[in-house]
C-alpha positions in Angstrom: -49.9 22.1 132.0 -49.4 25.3 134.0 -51.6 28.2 132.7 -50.0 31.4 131.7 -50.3 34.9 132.8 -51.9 35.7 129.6 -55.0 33.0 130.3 -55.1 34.6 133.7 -55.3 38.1 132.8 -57.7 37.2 129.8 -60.3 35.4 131.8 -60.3 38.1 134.7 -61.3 40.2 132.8 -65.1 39.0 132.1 -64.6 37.9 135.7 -64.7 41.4 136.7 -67.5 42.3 134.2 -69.8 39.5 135.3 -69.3 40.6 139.0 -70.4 44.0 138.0 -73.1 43.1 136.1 -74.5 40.8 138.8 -74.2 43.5 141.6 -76.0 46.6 139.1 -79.0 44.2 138.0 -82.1 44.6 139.7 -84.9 42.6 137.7 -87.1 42.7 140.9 -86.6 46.4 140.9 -90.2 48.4 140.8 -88.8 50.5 137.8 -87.9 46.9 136.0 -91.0 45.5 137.1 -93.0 47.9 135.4 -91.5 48.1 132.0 -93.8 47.4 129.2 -91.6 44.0 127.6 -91.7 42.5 124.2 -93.0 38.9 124.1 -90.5 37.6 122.9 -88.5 39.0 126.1 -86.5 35.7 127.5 -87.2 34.0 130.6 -85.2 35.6 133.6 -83.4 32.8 134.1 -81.9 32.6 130.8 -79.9 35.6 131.0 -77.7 34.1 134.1 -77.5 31.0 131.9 -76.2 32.6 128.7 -73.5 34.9 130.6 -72.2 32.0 132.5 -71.5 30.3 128.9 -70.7 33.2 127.2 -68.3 34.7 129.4 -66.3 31.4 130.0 -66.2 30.8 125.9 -65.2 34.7 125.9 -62.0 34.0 128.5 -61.0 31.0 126.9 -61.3 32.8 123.0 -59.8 35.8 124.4 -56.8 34.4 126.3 -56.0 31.9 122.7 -56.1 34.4 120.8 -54.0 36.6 122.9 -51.2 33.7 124.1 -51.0 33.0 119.7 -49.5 36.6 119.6 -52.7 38.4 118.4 -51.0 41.0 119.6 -51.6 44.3 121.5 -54.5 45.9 119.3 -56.3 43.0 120.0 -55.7 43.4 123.5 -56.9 46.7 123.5 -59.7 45.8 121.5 -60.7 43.1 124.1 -60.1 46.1 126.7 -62.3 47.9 124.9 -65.2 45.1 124.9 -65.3 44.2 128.4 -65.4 48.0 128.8 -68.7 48.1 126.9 -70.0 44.8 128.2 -69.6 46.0 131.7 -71.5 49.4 131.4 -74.5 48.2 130.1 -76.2 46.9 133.0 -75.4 50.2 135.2 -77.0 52.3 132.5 -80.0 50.1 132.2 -81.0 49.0 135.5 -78.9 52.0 137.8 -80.0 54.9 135.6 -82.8 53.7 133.7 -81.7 54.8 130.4 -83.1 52.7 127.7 -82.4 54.4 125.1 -78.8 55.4 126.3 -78.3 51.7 127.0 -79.2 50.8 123.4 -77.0 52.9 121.8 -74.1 51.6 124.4 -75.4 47.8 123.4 -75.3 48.8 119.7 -71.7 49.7 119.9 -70.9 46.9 122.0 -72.2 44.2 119.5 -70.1 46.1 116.7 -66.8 45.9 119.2 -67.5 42.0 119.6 -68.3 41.6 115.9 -64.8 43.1 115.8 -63.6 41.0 118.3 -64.7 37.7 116.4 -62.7 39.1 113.4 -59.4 39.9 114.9 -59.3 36.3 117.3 -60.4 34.5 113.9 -56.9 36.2 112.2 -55.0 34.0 114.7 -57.4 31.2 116.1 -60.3 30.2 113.9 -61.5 28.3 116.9 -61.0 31.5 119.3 -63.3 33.3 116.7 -66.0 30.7 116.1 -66.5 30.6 120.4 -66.5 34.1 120.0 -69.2 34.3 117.8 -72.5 33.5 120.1 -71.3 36.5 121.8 -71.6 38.4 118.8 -75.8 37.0 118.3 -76.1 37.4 121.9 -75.1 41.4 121.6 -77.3 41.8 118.9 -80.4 40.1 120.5 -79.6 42.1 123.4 -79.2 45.4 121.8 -82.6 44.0 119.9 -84.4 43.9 123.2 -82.9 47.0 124.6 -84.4 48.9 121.6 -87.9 47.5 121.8 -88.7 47.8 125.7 -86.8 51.7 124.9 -89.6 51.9 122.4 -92.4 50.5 124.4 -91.2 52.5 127.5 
C-alpha cells in the first residue's frame, strides 16, 4: 500500500523537530551541568527514548487524522504544535531561559491537549496515541518549572 503525501508531510514534520531538538541540546553543557535538578529529574537516557516513541506515535496520529479529512484547522493546529515543540530546546539549553522555556512548555502541553481533541473528532485511535504526548508535555513543563524554581 503506497503511502500518501499527507503521511509524508505529517511525519516530516516531527522529523524536522526532532533534528532540531537533537542539534540545540547540550546536557553535557557546563550551564546544564550545574543546574540545581529535582530528584525526580529522569535519567538522561530516557528523554531520547520517549521522543523516539512519541514522535513516531505523533506522525502516525497526525498524518490519520489528517488523510480522514480532519481538515485544515487541524493542520494548522498540528503546525502550530511542532512549532512549539521545536522551540523549547533552543530556549532552554541555547539561551538558558528557564523560566521563558516553561511558559513556552506550558502552552505547548495546552496546544497538544488540543491536538488529542481535534485527532479524537476524526480518529479515536489518532487521539488515544496522541495522548502520551499530552502527559509527556505536562511532565516536561513540570520539570521545566521546578529546575526554573531551583535555578
Amino acid at each position: 500500500m503506497p503511502i500518501s503525501r499527507t503521511r509524508l508531510l505529517a511525519a516530516a514534520g516531527p522529523l524536522a523537530a526532532a533534528l532540531v531538538g537533537g542539534l540545540a541540546t547540550d546536557p553535557d553543557s557546563r550551564w546544564f551541568q550545574n543546574l540545581e535538578k529535582p530528584a525526580w529529574y529522569p535519567p538522561p537516557r530516557a528523554f531520547g527514548i520517549v521522543w523516539t516513541g512519541l514522535y513516531a506515535g505523533i506522525a502516525w496520529a497526525s498524518g490519520e487524522a489528517l488523510a480522514k479529512g480532519s481538515g485544515p484547522s487541524f493542520g494548522r493546529a498540528y503546525a502550530a504544535d511542532l512549532v512549539l515543540n521545536t522551540a523549547w530546546t533552543p530556549v532552554f539549553f541555547r539561551a538558558h531561559r528557564p523560566w521563558l522555556a516553561a511558559a513556552e512548555s506550558a502552552a505547548l502541553t495546552v496546544s497538544t491537549v488540543d491536538l488529542v481533541r481535534r485527532a479524537a473528532r476524526v480518529s479515536r485511535p489518532a487521539g488515544a496515541v496522541l495522548v502520551p504526548y499530552a502527559a509527556w508535555t505536562a511532565f516536561a513543563t513540570a520539570l521545566t518549572v521546578a529546575i526554573a524554581r531551583r535555578n
